[in-house]
C-alpha positions in Angstrom: 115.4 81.1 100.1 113.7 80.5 96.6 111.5 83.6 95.8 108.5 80.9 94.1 108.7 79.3 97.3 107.7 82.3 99.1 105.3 83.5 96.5 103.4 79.6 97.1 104.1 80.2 100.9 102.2 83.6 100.6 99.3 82.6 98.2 98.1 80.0 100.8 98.6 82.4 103.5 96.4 84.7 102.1 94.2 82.2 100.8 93.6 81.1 104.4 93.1 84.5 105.8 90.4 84.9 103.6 89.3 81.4 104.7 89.4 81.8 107.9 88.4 86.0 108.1 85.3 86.7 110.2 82.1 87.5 108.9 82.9 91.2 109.7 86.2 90.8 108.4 85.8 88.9 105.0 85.4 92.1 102.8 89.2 93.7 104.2 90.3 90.7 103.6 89.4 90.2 100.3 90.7 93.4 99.0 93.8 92.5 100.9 94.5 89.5 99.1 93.4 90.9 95.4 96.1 93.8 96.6 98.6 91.2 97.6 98.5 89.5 93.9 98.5 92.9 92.4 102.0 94.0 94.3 103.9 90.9 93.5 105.1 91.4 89.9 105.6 87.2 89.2 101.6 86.7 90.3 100.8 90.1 88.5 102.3 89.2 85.5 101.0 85.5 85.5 97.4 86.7 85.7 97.9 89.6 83.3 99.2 87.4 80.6 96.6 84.3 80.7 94.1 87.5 81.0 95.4 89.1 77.6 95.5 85.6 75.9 92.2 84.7 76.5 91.0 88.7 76.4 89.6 88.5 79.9 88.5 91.6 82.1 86.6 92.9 84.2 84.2 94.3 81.5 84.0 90.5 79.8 83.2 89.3 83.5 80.5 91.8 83.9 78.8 90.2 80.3 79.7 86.4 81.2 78.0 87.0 84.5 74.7 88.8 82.2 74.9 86.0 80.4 76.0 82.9 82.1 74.7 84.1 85.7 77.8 81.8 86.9 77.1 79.0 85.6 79.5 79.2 82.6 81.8 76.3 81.5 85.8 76.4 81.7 87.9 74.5 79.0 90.8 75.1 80.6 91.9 75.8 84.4 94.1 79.0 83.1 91.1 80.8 81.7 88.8 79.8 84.9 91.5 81.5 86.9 91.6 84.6 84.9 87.8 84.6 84.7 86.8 84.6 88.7 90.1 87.5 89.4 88.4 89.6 87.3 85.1 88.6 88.1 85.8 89.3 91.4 87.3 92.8 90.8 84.1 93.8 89.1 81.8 92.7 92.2 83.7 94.7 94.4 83.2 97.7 91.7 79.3 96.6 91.9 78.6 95.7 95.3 81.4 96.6 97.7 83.9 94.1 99.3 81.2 93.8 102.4 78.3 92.8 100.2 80.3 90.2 98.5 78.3 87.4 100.4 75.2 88.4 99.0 75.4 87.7 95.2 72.9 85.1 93.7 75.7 82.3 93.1 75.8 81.8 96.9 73.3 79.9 99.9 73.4 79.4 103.2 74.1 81.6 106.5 77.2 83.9 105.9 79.7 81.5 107.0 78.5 78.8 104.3 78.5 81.7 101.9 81.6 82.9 103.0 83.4 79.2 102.6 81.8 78.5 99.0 83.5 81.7 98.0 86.5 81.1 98.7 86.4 77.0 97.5 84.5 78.4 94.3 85.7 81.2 93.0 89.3 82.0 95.1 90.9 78.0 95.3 91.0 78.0 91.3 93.0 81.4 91.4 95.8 80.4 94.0 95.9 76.8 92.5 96.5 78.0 89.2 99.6 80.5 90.1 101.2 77.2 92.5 101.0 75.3 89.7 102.7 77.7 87.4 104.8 78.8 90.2 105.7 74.7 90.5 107.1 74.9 87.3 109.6 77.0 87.7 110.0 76.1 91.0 111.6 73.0 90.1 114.6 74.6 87.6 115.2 77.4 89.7 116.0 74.3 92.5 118.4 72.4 89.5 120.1 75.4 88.9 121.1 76.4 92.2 122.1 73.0 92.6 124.5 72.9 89.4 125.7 76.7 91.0 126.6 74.8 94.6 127.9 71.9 92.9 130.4 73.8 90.6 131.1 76.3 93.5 131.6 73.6 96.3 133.3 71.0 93.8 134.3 71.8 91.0 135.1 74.9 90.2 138.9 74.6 89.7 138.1 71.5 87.5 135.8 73.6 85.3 137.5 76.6 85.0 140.8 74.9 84.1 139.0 73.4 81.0 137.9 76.6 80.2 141.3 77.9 80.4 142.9 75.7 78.7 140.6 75.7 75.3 141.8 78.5 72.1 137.9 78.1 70.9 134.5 77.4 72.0 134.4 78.6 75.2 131.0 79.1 76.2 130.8 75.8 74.8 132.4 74.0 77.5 130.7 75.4 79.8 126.9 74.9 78.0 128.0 71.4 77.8 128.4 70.5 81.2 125.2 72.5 82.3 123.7 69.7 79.7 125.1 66.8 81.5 123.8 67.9 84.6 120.2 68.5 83.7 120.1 65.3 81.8 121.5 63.7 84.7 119.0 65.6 86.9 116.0 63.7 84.8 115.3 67.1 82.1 115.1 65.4 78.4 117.1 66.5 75.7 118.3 69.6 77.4 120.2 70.7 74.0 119.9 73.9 71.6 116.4 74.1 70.3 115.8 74.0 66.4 116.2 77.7 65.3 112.9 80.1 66.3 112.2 83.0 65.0 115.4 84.8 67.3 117.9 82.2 66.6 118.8 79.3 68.7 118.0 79.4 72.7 121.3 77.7 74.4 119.5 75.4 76.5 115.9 74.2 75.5 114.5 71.2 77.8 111.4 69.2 78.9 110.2 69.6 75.0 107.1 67.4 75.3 105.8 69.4 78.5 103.8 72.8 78.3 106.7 74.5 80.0 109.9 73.9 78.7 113.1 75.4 80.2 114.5 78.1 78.2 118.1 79.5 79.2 120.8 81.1 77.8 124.2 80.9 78.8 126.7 84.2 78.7 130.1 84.5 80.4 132.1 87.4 82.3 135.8 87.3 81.6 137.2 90.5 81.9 140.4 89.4 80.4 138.4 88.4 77.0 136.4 91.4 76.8 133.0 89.7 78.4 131.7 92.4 80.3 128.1 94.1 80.8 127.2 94.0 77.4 127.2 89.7 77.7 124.5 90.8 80.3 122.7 92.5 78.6 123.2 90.5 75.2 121.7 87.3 77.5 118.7 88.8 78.9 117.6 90.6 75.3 118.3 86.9 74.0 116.2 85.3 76.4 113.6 87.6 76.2 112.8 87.1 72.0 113.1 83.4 72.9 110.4 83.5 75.6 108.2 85.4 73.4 109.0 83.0 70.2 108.1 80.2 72.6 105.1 82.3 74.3 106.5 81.3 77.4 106.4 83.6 80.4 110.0 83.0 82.2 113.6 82.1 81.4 116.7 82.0 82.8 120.2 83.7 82.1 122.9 81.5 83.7 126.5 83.9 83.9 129.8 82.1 84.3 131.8 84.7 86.4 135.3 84.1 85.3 136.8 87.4 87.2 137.3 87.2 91.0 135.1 90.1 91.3 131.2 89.9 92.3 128.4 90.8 90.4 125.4 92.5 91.9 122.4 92.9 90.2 120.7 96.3 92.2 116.8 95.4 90.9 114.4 97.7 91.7 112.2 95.2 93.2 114.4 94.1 96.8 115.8 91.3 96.4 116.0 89.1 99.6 115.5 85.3 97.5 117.8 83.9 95.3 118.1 84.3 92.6 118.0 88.2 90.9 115.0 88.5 88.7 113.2 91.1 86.7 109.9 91.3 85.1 109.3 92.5 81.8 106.6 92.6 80.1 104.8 89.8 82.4 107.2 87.8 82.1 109.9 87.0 84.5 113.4 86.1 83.6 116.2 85.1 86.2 120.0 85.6 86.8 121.7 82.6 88.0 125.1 83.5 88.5 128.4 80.7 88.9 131.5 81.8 90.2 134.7 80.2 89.2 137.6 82.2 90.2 139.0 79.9 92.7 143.1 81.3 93.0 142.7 82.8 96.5 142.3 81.8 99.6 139.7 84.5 102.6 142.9 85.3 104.6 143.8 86.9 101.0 141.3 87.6 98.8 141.3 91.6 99.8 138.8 93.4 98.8 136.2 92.5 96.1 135.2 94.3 93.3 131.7 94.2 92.8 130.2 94.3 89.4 126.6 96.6 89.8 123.8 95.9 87.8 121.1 98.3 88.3 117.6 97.6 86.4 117.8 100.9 84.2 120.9 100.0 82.4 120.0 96.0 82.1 116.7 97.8 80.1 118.9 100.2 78.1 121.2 97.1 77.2 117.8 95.4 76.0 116.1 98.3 74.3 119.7 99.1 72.5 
């Protein structure tokens, strides 16, 4: 199962805890879901970055709220969302989580106090992260697509162009990726003009705020495309994201070798696909497989290619 659609999945459920918490209740609950954002890296990260580009914290909520006694005006829904989490954080540093109900911004009993909290200050926090969450919500869904479709039904078709070529093997591979995004409906999903790193391999939906960014690396064994393509792809990806101040991209691998490769995260990993967060910003392995010259009764045993998280950061660092 997608991990975004679980992270969406979760940020409504907590939402609606909140929502629907007891009077008595309402203050566990809130600490539970500010501790909820807090322990998921993607959310973390999402709200730590829009926090550091608009310098938002709790101490600039404590003098907004001086100032502005709530009533201050948003430009933008990202720095509204950033405002009210750390607003928040600092009335539970004032008050308590139990007195929450009782700051001026609110009227009412409680239990219209408690809902124009959570439609006022908590609805523009969890629809901020879904829609960023959207976003990548939708490639993440395309590329697990392309991976099924190759896997399913064309791998032999692919890899016998690959193995057929003397030059330009990635390529091959790059270009069909291309087809099938622009197929998909993603614009001009080619190389992007050169950025400060070089050239991303795939840059699409240029006119949006959130353009895909991917880079494309292959294992073949047999070549001498090992690890260090790995590694080589996520520390390429990462200078991209940060030329393009974008907070995610994606590393698509084109297993050549029979064998499986395992990327051993720190954070479990029970969605597809592999990710890590760095630096607030999340990049993913998408990984295609298109060894296809066995059949189960015969395969054996599989090697498995491990990936653990400290290496994939000594790769970058190095």
């Amino acid at each position: 199962m997608y991990y975004t659609h679980d992270l969406r999945t979760n940020l409504q459920e907590w939402r609606n805890r909140l929502f629907k918490a007891p009077i008595s209740q309402f203050g566990s609950q809130f600490l539970f879901f500010f501790k909820s954002i807090d322990n998921e890296p993607v959310l973390k990260g999402l709200i730590d970055e829009v926090s550091e580009k608009f310098n938002i914290n709790e101490e600039v909520a404590k003098d907004w709220l001086d100032k502005y006694d709530y009533e201050y005006l948003f430009d933008n829904e990202a720095k509204q969302a950033a405002y009210f989490y750390h607003m928040s954080k600092y009335l539970v540093q004032k008050k308590g989580a139990n007195k929450l109900l009782l700051i001026s911004a609110l009227s009412g009993n409680l239990e219209e106090r408690k809902t124009e909290y959570v439609e006022t200050f908590i609805n523009p926090i969890v629809e901020y992260l879904h829609d960023k969450i959207d976003k990548s919500n939708s490639i993440l869904y395309l590329l697990e697509k392309y991976k099924k479709r190759i896997e399913w039904f064309k791998r032999k078709e692919l890899l016998d162009k690959y193995k057929a070529a003397t030059k330009g093997y990635e390529q091959i591979l790059e270009d069909d990726l291309r087809l099938f995004l622009f197929d998909q409906g993603i614009d001009y999903p080619f190389s992007t003009p050169k950025s400060y790193s070089g050239r991303a391999d795939l840059i699409g939906l240029i006119d949006t705020e959130e353009p895909l960014i991917a880079e494309i690396k292959i294992y073949d064994s047999e070549k001498g495309y090992r690890k260090e393509r790995i590694f080589s792809g996520i520390s390429q990806i990462i200078k991209y994201a940060n030329d393009y101040n974008k907070d995610c991209g994606y590393l698509v691998i084109f297993n050549i070798d029979s064998s499986e490769i395992l990327f051993k995260l720190n954070e479990e990993q029970k969605r597809f696909p592999p990710r890590v967060v760095i630096n607030n910003k999340t990049f993913y392995f998408i990984t295609v497989n298109l060894h296809y010259d066995f059949t189960a009764s015969k395969i054996g045993k599989t090697e498995v290619v491990q990936i653990n998280e400290e290496e994939l950061l000594i790769g970058v660092s190095g």
